[in-house]
Wavefront OBJ file of the C-alpha trace (Angstrom):
o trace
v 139.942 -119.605 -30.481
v 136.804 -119.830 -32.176
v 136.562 -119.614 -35.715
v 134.467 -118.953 -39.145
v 135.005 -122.443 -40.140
v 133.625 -123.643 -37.041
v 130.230 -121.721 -37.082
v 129.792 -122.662 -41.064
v 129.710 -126.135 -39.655
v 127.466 -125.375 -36.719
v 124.981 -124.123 -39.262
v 124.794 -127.314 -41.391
v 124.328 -129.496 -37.425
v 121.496 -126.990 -36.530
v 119.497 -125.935 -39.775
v 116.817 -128.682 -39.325
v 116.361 -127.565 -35.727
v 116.426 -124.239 -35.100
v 114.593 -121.593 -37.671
v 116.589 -118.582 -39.280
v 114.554 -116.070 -37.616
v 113.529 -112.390 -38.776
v 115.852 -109.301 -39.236
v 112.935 -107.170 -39.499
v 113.628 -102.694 -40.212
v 111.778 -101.364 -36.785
v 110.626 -97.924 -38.172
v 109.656 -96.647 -34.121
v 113.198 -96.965 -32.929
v 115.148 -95.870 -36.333
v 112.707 -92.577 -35.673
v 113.562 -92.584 -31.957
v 117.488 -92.495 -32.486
v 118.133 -91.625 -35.775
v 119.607 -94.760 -36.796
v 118.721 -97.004 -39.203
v 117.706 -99.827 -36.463
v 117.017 -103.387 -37.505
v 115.737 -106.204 -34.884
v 117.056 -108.971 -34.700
v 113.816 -111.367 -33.700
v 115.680 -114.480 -31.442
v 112.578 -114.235 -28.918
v 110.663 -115.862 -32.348
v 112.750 -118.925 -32.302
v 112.147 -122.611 -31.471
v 112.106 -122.454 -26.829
v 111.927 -118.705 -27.169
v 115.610 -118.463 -27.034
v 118.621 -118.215 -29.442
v 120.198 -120.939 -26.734
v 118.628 -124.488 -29.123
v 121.054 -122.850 -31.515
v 124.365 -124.018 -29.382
v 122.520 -126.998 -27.661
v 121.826 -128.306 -31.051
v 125.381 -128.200 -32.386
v 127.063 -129.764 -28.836
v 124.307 -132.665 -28.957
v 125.542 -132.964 -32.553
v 129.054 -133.765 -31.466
v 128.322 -136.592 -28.701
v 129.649 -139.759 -29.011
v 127.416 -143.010 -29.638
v 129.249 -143.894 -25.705
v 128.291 -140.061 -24.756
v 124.443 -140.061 -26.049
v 123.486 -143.465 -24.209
v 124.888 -142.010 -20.871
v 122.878 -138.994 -20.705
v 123.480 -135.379 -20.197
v 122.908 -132.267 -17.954
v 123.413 -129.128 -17.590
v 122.853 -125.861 -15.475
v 120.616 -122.975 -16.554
v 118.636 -119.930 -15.806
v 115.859 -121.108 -18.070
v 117.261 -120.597 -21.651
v 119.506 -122.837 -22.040
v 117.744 -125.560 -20.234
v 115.091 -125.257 -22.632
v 117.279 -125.432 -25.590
v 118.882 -128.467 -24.445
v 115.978 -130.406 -23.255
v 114.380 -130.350 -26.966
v 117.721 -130.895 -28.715
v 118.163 -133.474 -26.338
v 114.836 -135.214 -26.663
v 115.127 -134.762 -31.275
v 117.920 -136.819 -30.446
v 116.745 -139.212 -28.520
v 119.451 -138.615 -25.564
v 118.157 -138.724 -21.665
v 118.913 -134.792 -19.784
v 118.477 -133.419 -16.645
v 118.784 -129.899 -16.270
v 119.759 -128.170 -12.519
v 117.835 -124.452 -12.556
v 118.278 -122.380 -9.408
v 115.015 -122.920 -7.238
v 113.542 -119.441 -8.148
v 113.881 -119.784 -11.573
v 110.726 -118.204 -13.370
v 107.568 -120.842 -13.096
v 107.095 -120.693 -16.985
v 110.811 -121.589 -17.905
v 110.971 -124.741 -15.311
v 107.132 -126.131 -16.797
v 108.624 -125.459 -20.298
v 111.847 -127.450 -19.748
v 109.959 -130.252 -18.219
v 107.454 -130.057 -20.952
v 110.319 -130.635 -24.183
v 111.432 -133.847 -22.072
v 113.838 -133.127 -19.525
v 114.494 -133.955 -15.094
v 114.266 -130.792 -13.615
v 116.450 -130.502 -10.423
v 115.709 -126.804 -9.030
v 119.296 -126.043 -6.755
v 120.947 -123.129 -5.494
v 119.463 -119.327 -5.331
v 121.990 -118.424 -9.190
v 123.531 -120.075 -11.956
v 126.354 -120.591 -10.285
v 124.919 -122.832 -7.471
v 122.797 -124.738 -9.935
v 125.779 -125.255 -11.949
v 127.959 -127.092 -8.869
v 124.888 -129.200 -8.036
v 124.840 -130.603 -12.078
v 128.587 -130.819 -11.985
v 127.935 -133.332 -9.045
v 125.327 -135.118 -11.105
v 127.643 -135.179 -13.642
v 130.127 -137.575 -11.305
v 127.811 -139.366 -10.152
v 125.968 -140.456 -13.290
v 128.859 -140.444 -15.484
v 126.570 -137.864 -17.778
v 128.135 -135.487 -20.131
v 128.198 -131.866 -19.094
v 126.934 -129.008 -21.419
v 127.796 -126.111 -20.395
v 125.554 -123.073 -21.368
v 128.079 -120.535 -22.852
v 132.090 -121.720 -22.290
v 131.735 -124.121 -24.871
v 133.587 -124.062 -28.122
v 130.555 -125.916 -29.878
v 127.969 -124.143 -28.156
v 129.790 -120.763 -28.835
v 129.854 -121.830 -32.237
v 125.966 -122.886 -32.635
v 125.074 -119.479 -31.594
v 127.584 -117.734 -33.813
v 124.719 -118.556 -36.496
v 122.794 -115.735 -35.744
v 125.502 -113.587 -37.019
v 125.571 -115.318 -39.698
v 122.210 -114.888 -40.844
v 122.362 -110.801 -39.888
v 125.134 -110.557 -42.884
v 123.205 -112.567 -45.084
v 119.608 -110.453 -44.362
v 121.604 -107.396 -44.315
v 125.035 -107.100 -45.589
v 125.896 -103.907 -44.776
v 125.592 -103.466 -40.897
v 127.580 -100.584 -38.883
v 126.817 -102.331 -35.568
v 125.804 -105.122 -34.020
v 124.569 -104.979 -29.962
v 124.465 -107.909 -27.963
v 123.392 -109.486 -24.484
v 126.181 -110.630 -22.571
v 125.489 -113.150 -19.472
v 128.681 -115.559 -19.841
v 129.863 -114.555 -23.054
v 128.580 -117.640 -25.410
v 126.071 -116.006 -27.633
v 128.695 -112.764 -28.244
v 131.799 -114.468 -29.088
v 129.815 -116.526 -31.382
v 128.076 -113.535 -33.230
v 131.396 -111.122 -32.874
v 133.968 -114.296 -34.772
v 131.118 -114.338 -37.401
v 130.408 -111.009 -37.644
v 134.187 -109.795 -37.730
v 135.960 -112.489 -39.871
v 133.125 -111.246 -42.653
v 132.703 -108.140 -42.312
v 135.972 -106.683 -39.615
v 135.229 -102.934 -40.109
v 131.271 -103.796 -38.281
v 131.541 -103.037 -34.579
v 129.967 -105.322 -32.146
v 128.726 -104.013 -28.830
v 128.028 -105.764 -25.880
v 125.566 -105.023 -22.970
v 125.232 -106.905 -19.347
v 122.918 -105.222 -16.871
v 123.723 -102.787 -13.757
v 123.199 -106.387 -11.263
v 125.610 -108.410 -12.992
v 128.045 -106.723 -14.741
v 131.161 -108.913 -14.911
v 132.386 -108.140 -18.700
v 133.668 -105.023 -18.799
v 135.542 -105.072 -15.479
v 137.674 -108.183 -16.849
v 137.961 -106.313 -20.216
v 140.099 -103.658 -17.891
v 142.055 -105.801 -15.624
v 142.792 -108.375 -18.540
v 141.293 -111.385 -16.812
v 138.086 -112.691 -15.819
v 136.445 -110.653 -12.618
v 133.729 -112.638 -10.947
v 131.333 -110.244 -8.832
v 129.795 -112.016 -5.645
v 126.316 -111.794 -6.663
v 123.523 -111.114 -9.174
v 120.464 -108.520 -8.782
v 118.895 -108.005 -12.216
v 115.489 -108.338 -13.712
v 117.524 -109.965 -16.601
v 117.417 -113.429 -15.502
v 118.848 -114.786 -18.303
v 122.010 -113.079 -17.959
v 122.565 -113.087 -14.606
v 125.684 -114.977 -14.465
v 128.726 -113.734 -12.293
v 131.372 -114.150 -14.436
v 132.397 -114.907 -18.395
v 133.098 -118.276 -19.468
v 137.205 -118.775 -20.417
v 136.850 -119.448 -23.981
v 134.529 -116.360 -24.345
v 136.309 -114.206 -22.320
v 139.233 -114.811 -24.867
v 137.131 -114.685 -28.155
v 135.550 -111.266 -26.503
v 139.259 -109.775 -26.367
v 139.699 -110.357 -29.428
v 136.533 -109.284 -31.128
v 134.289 -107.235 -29.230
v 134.935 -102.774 -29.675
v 132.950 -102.041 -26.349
v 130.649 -103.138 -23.362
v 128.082 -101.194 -21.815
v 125.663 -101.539 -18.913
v 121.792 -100.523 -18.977
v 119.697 -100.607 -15.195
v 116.625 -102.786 -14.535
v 114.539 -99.317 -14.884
v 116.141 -98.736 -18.662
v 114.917 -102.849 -19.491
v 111.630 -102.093 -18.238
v 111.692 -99.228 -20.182
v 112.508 -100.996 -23.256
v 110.452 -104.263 -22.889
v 107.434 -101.519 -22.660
v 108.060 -100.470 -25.894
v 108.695 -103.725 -27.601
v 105.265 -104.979 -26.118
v 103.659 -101.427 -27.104
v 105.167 -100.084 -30.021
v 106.402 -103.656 -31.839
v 103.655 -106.343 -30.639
v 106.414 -108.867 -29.403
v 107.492 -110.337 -25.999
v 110.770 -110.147 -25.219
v 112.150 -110.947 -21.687
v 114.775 -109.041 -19.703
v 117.647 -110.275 -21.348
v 116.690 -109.954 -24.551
v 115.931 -106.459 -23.863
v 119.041 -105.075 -22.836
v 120.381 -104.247 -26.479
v 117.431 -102.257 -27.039
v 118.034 -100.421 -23.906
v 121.164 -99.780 -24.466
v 120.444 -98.099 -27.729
v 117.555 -96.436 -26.565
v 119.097 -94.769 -23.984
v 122.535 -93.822 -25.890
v 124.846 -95.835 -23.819
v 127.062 -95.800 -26.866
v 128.107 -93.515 -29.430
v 126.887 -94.097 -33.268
v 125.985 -91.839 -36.117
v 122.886 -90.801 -37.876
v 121.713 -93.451 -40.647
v 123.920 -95.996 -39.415
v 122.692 -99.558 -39.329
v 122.026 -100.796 -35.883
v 121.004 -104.184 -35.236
v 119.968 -104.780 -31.117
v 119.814 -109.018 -31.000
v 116.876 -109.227 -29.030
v 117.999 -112.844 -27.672
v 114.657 -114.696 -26.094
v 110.940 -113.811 -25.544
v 110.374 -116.729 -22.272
v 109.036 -113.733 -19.631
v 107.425 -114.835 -16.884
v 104.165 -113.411 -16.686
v 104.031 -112.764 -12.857
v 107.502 -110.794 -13.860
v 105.881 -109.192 -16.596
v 102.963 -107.443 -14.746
v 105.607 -105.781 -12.446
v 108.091 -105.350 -15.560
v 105.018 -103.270 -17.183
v 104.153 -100.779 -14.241
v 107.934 -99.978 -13.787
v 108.237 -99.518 -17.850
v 104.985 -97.128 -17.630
v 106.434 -95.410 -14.294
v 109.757 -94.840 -16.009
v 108.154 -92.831 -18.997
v 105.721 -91.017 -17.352
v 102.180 -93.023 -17.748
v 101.758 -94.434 -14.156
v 101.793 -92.406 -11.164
v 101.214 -92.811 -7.477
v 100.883 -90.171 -4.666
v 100.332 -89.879 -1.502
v 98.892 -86.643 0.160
v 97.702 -85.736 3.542
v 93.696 -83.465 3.588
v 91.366 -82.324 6.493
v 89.012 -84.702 7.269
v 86.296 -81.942 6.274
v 83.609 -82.267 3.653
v 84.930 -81.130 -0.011
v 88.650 -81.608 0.850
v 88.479 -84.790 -1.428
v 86.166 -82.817 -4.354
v 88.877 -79.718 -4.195
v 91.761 -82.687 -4.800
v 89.535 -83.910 -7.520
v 88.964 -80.254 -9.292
v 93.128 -80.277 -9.879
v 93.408 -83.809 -11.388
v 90.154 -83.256 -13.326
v 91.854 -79.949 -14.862
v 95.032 -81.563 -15.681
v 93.210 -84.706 -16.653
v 94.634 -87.305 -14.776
v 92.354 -90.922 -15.240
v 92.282 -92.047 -11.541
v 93.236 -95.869 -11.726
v 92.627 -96.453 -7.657
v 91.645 -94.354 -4.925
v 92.365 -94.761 -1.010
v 90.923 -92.409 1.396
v 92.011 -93.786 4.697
v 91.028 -91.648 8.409
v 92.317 -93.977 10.595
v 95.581 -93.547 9.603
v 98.051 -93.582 12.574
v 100.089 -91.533 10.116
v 97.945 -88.228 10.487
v 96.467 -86.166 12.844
v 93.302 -86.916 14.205
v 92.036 -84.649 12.266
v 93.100 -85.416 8.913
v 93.088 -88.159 6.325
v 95.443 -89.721 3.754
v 94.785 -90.548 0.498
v 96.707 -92.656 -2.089
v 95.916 -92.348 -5.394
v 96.864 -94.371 -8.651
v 96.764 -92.314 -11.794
v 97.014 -92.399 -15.864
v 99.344 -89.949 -17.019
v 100.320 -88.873 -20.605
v 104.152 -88.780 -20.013
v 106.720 -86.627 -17.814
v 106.048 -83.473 -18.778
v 102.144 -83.897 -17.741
v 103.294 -85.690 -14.087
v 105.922 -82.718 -13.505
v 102.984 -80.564 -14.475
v 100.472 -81.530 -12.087
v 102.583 -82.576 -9.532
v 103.811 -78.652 -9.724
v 100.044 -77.492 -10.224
v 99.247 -79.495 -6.436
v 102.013 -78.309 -4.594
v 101.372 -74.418 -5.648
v 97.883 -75.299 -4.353
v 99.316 -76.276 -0.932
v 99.178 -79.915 -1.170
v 102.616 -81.614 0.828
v 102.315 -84.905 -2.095
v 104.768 -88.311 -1.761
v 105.441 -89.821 -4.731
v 104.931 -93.490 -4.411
v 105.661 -94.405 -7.481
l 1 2 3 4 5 6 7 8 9 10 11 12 13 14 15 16 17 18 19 20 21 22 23 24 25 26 27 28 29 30 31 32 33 34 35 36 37 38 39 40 41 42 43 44 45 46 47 48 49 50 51 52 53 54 55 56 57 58 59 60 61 62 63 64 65 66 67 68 69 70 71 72 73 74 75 76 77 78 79 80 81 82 83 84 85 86 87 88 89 90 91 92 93 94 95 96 97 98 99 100 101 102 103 104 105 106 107 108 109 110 111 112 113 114 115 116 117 118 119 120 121 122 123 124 125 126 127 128 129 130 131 132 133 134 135 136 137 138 139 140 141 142 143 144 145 146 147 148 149 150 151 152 153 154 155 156 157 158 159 160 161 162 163 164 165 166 167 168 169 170 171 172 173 174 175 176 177 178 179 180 181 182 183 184 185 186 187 188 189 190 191 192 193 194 195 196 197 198 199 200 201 202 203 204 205 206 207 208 209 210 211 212 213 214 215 216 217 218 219 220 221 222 223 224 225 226 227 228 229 230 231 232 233 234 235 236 237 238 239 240 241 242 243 244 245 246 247 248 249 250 251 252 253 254 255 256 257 258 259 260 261 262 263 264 265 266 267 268 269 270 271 272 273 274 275 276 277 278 279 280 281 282 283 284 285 286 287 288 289 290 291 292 293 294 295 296 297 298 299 300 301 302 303 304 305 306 307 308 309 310 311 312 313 314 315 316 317 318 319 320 321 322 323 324 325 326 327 328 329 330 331 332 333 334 335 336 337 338 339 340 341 342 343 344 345 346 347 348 349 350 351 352 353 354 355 356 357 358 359 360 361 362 363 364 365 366 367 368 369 370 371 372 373 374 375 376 377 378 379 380 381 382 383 384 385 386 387 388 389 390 391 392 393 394 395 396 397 398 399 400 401 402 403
């Protein structure tokens, strides 16, 4: 098992590397829930990522024989960041295997702080046999990215640092993708403070954690389907899966709609990035997946800001479909002069800001004599789109929502 003693060394290996980054009081979401909410800014630090944390402290603990034969490892994009620069500080040749449609921005990144990319596999777990086969054949050292004791240990300093910025938490949430980052914050957090809770959070598409908290082993699901790349693992690591047993007071699942949701408002509300993974302990706050009390002191880790911008522009849309500020209809008129101006009056009246228009006649959708429009709209929140949505079908209008 992991211990205290372990992640008070882990701190000393990783101080000059990785930066203690900001527990900063989020006045928007202690408003929104009640709570006294505090975020925990791991999208801030060095990669983007809490992961240089743990690949900082393993690299540490190589052997002279160890460092001159080279490492590699498998990783969604996090991890192979983190150990490409801790790799390269330390002068020590890696090659990191990412699944071949890992996000464009992670894979340049990686390659950028020094590392071989090998893109293998459609997962982690693919990308993870192809390294372990690398690993044989060039007698490298294998660092894996969570069910590591050192690695668990390197990223147990964030808890650390959340007792010493704020002594006094109630709870704690955190990401889960294979159990690394939480067993290191929850053996931190608990041996110092035992009466804190610590709350973990995996998404809808790869929820693995609490099924194995239920049958008492580790459940691997057969696949992963989650905007949170980062976490989409299909099963815990063996040392965390143990350390999570023994430490963690609940696990909780959030859907890709809720992360959406919640990156939104990080972007909007807070001014910071924060990918799909990182998001999920906001979500799961934000949308009461667990029970906690007024004025107690929340703190969602929000564990890595490297979002692919392609990802982002879709992440966006959903996020503003999901709380009302994007809308898209479809609606059939009569091809007729002032059909389109009488659709107009109604979204004038409610005022809707028309983002796109589509009048299309030749639809082979429609009679002959009609025409279909699609229209992309501004909207102030659900109440306004259940509003005029209501307002056009008491005017006759037969309207598909698109989005």
């Amino acid at each position: 098992m992991l211990h205290l003693s372990d992640i008070l060394e882990a701190r000393d290996r990783v101080r000059e590397t990785s930066r203690h980054t900001p527990l900063e009081y989020s006045h928007t979401y202690s408003s929104m829930t009640g709570a006294d909410v505090y975020l925990k800014l791991e999208n801030v630090q060095r990669t983007g990522s809490f992961k240089i944390r743990g690949a900082t402290n393993r690299i540490a603990t190589l052997s002279d024989e160890e460092k001159e034969a080279g490492v590699v490892t498998a990783s969604a994009g996090n991890h192979a960041q983190g150990v490409a620069l801790a790799a390269t500080r330390s002068g020590v040749d890696s090659t990191i295997v990412m699944p071949e449609h890992a996000p464009i921005s992670k894979v340049k990144a990686t390659r950028n702080y020094g590392a071989e990319v090998v893109l293998e596999g459609t997962d982690y777990s693919q990308a993870a046999e192809r390294a372990h086969e690398i690993e044989r054949e060039e007698n490298r050292t294998y660092l894996h990215a969570f069910d590591d004791p050192d690695v668990m240990a390197g990223q147990g300093t964030i808890g650390l640092e959340i007792l010493e910025d704020e002594p006094d938490i109630d709870t704690v949430v955190v990401p889960i993708g294979g159990g690394g980052l939480i067993s290191g914050v929850a053996t931190a957090i608990k041996e110092r403070n035992p009466d804190a809770r610590v709350i973990g959070v995996q998404a809808d598409g790869a929820s693995s954690a609490a099924p194995s908290l239920n049958k008492g082993e580790r459940v691997s699901i057969d696949g992963v389907d989650t905007i949170a790349d980062g976490i989409a693992t299909r099963s815990l690591g063996e040392r965390p899966f143990r350390t999570i047993q023994e430490h963690v007071d609940d696990i909780v699942t959030v859907s890709d709609p809720e992360i959406a949701v919640a990156i939104t408002y990080l972007l909007e509300r807070s001014k910071t990035v924060v990918e799909g993974a990182g998001a999920v302990s906001l979500a799961a706050l934000l949308f009461e997946t667990f029970d906690y009390d007024e004025d107690e002191t929340i703190v969602p880790i929000l564990s890595g800001g490297n979002v692919d911008l392609n990802t982002l522009t879709n992440i966006i849309v959903r996020g503003l479909v999901e709380t009302g500020r994007y809308l898209k209809i479809r609606t059939v008129l009569k091809d007729q002069p002032g059909s389109l101006e009488s659709l107009l009056a109604i979204l004038t009246a409610y005022q809707a800001n028309i983002y796109a228009i589509h009048h299309d006649r030749t639809s082979r959708d429609v009679e002959m004599n009609d025409t279909e429009v699609e229209i992309e709209l501004e909207m102030r929140g659900q109440e306004h789109v259940d509003d005029f949505l209501a307002a056009l079908r008491d005017d006759g209008y037969d309207v598909d929502v698109l989005a």
